[in-house]
LODOZA-722091 format. One record per residue (C-alpha): z, x, y; residue in one letter; residue number from 1. Coordinates in steps of 0.001 Angstrom, whole numbers. Example, Ala and Ser with C-alpha at 12.3 -4.5 7.8 and 13.67 -1.06 7.14 Angstrom:
# LODOZA-722091
up/east/north/baro/rovo
7800/12300/-4500/a/1
7140/13670/-1060/s/2
# end
This chain:
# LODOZA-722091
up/east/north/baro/rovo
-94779/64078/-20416/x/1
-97511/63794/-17581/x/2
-98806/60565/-16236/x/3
-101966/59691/-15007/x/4
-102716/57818/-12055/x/5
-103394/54992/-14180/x/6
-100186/55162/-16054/x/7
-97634/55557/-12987/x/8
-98901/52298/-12013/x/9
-98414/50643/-15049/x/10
-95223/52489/-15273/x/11
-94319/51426/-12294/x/12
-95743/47937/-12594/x/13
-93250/47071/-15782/x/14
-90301/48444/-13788/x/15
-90828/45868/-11576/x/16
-91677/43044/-13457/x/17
-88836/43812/-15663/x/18
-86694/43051/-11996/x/19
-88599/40215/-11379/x/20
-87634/38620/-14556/x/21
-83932/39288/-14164/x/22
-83926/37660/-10512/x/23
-85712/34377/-11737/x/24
-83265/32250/-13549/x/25
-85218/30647/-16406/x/26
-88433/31100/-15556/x/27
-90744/33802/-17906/x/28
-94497/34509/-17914/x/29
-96527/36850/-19440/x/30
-98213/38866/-16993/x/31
-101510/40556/-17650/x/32
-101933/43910/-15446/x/33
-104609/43928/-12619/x/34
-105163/40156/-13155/x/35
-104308/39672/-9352/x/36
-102459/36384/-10412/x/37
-99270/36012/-8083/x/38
-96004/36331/-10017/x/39
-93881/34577/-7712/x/40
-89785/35214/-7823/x/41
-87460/32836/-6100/x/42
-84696/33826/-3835/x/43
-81656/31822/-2641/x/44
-78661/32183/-233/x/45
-75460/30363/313/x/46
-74471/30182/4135/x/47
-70466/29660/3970/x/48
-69021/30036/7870/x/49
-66100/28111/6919/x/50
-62613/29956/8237/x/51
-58678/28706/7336/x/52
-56823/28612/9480/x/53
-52596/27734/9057/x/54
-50438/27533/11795/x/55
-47599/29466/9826/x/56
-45149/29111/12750/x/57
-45030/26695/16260/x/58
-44123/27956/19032/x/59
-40694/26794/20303/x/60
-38620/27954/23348/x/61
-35501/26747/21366/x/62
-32679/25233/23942/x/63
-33014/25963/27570/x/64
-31168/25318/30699/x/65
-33739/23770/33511/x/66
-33058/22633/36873/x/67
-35490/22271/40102/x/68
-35704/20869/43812/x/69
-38195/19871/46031/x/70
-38739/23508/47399/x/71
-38924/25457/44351/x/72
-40496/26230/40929/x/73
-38855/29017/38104/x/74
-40659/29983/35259/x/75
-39764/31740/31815/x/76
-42452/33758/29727/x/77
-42116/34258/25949/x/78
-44006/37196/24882/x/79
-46013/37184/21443/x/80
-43349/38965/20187/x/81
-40525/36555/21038/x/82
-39317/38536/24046/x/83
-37713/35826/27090/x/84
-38092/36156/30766/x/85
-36660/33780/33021/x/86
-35589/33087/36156/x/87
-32043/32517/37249/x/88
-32633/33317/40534/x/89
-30768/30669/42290/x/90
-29454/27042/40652/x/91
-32024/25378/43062/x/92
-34521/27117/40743/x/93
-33319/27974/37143/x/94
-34718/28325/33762/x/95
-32466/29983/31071/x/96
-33172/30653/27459/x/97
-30312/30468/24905/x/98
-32323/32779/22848/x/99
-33458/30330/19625/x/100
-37311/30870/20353/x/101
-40102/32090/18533/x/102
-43348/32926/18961/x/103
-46012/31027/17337/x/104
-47868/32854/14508/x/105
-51263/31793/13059/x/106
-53084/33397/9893/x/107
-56735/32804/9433/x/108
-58107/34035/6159/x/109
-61275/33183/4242/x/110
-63446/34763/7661/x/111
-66085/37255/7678/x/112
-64256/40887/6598/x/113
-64036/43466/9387/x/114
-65653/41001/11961/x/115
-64589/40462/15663/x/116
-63309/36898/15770/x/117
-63435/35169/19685/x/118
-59927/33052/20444/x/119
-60597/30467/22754/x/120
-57029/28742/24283/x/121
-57804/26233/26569/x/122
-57367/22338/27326/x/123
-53373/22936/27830/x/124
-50644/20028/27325/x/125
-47973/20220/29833/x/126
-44122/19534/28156/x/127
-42628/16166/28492/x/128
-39535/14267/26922/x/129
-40976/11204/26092/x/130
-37227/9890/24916/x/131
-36331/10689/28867/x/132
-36563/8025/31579/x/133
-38513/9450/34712/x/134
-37799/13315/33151/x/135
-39355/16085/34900/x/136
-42131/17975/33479/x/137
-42542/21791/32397/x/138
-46336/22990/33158/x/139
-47990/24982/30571/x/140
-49257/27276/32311/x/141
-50703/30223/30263/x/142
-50762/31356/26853/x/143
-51480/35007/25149/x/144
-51318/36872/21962/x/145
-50915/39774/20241/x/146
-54653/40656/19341/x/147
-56971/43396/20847/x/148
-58177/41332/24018/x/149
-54653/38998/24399/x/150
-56635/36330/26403/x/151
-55304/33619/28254/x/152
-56307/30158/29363/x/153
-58931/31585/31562/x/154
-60424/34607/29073/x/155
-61116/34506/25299/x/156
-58849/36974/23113/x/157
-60732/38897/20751/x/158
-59316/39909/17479/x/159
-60953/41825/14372/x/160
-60348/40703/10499/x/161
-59285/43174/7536/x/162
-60911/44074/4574/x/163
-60235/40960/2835/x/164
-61243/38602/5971/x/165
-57906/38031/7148/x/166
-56506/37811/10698/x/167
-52589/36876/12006/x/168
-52488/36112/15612/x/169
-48879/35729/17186/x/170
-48795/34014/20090/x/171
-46651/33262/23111/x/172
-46222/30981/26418/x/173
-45826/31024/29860/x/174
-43883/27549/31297/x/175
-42957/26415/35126/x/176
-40806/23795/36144/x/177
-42234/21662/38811/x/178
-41431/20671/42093/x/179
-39092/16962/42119/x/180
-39546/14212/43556/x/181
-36127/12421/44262/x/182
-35967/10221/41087/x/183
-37460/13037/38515/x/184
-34406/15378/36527/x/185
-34544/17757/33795/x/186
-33209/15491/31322/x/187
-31423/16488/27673/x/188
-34383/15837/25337/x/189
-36910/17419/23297/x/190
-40444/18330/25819/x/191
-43426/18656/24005/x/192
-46976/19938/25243/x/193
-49896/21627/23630/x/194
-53425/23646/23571/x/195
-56447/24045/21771/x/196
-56991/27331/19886/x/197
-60888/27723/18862/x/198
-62228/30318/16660/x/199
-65793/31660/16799/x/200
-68260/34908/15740/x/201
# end
């Protein structure tokens, strides 16, 4: 069948304002053609930039051996993926693993799907015993992951979600013993220090 000029437009013009009714919840009119009387048609949107985040496992450098002087500093980096390196060069300055670490894993889900997510890891914690009279301290001195741009405490990592808006990030640490002053030891204890992950678009 052929349509006038006329016709496509009322053609045309039902099309739409068949739409029009099925986006407006509730709301029905009847509409007379070339009236010029708006038909108005809401619209809404739900902003949700909410991410989880789970830390599913701490990082822990499980038992070590530490000791220090006055002259000298060791230090022992765990990897993201739970490899050790430390530094027995020397009892004046050594730090030995036992090999009970892990890295730390955390899972975000619930985030944007295939999106670049920004890991900020700053604001650091150094370890101390606080059971330990006068212990010596371990600086925290860097942290990196796993993710496309690993980061540290001076530059953001960058990782990217999956289909389903999920992200794991494993994580490891870089520690230093310090230099002692005549009083300060490593002590037998537990030393506990921190940082601040932040997540961003």
């Amino acid at each position: 069948m052929v349509l006038n000029k006329l016709q496509k437009l009322l053609s045309v013009g039902a099309v739409a304002l068949c739409v029009s009714f099925a986006a407006s919840e509730g709301w029905s009119a009847v509409y007379v053609t070339g009236s010029g009387t708006p038909f108005p048609v809401t619209a809404q949107a739900t902003v949700n930039n909410s991410i989880n985040v789970t830390i599913s496992t701490p990082l822990a450098l499980g038992q070590i051996g530490a000791f220090g002087d006055a002259a000298d500093t060791a230090q022992m980096v765990m990897t993201p993926a739970g490899a050790v390196t430390d530094d027995t060069v020397g009892a004046s300055k050594l730090i030995h693993s036992s090999g009970t670490g892990t890295p730390g894993v955390v899972d975000i889900t619930g985030a944007f799907f295939n999106t670049d997510i920004t890991v900020g890891m700053d604001t650091p914690v150094d370890l101390t015993c606080g059971a330990c009279a006068d212990p010596a301290i371990f600086t925290l001195t860097d942290v990196t992951t796993d993710l496309t741009t690993p980061g540290s405490f001076l530059v953001d990592a960058v990782g990217t979600t999956d289909g389903a808006g999920a992200l794991t990030i494993n994580y490891g640490m870089t520690i230093d013993t310090q230099l002692l002053v005549a009083t300060e030891t490593y002590q037998n204890g537990v030393y506990a220090g921190g940082f601040d992950f932040t997540f961003s678009y």
